[in-house]
C-alpha distance (Angstrom), angle and dihedral (degrees) to the residues before:
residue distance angle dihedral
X1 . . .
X2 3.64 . .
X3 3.28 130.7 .
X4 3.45 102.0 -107.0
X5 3.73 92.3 50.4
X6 4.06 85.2 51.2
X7 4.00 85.2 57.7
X8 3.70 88.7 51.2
X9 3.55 100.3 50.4
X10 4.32 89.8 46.0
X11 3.61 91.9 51.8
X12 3.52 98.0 34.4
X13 3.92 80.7 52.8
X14 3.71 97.1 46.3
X15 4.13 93.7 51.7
X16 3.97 95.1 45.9
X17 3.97 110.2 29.9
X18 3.85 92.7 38.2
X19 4.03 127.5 10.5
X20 3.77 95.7 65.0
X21 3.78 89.7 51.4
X22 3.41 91.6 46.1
X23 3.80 90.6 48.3
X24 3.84 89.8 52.3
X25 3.65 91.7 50.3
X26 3.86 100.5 52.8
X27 3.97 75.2 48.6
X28 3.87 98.3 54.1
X29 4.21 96.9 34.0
X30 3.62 101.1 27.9
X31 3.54 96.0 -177.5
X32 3.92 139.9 26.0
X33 3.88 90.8 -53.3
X34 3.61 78.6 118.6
X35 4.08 143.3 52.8
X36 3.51 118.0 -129.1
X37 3.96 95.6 -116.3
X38 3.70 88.0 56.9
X39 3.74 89.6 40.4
X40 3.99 95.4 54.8
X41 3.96 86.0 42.6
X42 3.83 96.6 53.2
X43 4.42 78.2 40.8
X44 3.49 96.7 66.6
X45 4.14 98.4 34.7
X46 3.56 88.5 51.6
X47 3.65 94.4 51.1
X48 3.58 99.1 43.5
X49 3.95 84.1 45.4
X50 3.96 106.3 48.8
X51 3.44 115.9 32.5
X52 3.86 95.6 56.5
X53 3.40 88.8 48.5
X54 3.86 91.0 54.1
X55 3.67 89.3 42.6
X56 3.93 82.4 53.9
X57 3.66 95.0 43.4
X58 4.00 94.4 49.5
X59 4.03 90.2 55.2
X60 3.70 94.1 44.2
X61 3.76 107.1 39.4
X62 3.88 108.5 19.2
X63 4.16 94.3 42.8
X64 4.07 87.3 -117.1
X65 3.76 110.4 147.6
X66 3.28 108.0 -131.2
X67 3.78 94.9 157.3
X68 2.99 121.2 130.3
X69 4.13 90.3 32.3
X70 3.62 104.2 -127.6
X71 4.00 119.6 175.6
X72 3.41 104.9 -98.4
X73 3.90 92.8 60.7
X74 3.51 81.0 45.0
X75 3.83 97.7 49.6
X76 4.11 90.3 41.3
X77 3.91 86.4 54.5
X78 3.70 99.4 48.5
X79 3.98 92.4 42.8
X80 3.70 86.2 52.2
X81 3.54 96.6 54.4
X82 3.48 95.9 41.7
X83 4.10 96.6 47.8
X84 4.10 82.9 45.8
X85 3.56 94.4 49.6
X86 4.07 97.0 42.5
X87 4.16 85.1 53.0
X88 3.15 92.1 53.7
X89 3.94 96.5 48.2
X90 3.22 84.3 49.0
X91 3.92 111.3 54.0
X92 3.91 80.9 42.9
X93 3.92 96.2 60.1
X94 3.74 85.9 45.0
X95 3.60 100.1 76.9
């Protein structure tokens, strides 16, 4: 493996196994509610969690073909969630 493809699979990593769970978390328990150990836990179930399902809910219910999962279904999904999730956060921790 070289190390560019070692890069790859670390950030490729990073944006799909934990970003969109973190995104959903800041979303959830907008402020320290949490700790971070529980926060980077719930990060990575979330993620893992939600955006298959979502990739599984746009095929099924909206007619998208998703099938077979390629990345940029996969990339639009996890941007979505995250985006979503960070508005969220953020109209909460603006009142």
């Amino acid at each position: 493996m070289t190390i560019l493809e070692l890069i790859q699979v670390i950030l490729g990593s990073v944006l799909f196994l934990f970003i969109p769970g973190f995104a959903i978390t800041l979303a959830i328990f907008p402020r320290k509610e949490i700790d971070a150990i529980e926060r980077i836990t719930l990060s990575f179930a979330f993620s893992i969690s939600v955006v298959p399902l979502l990739v599984l809910i746009l095929n099924q219910w909206l007619g998208v073909e998703t099938f077979p999962i390629d990345l940029l279904h996969s990339l639009i999904t996890s941007l979505s969630v995250i985006i979503l999730s960070l508005l969220i956060w953020f109209v909460r921790t603006r009142r």
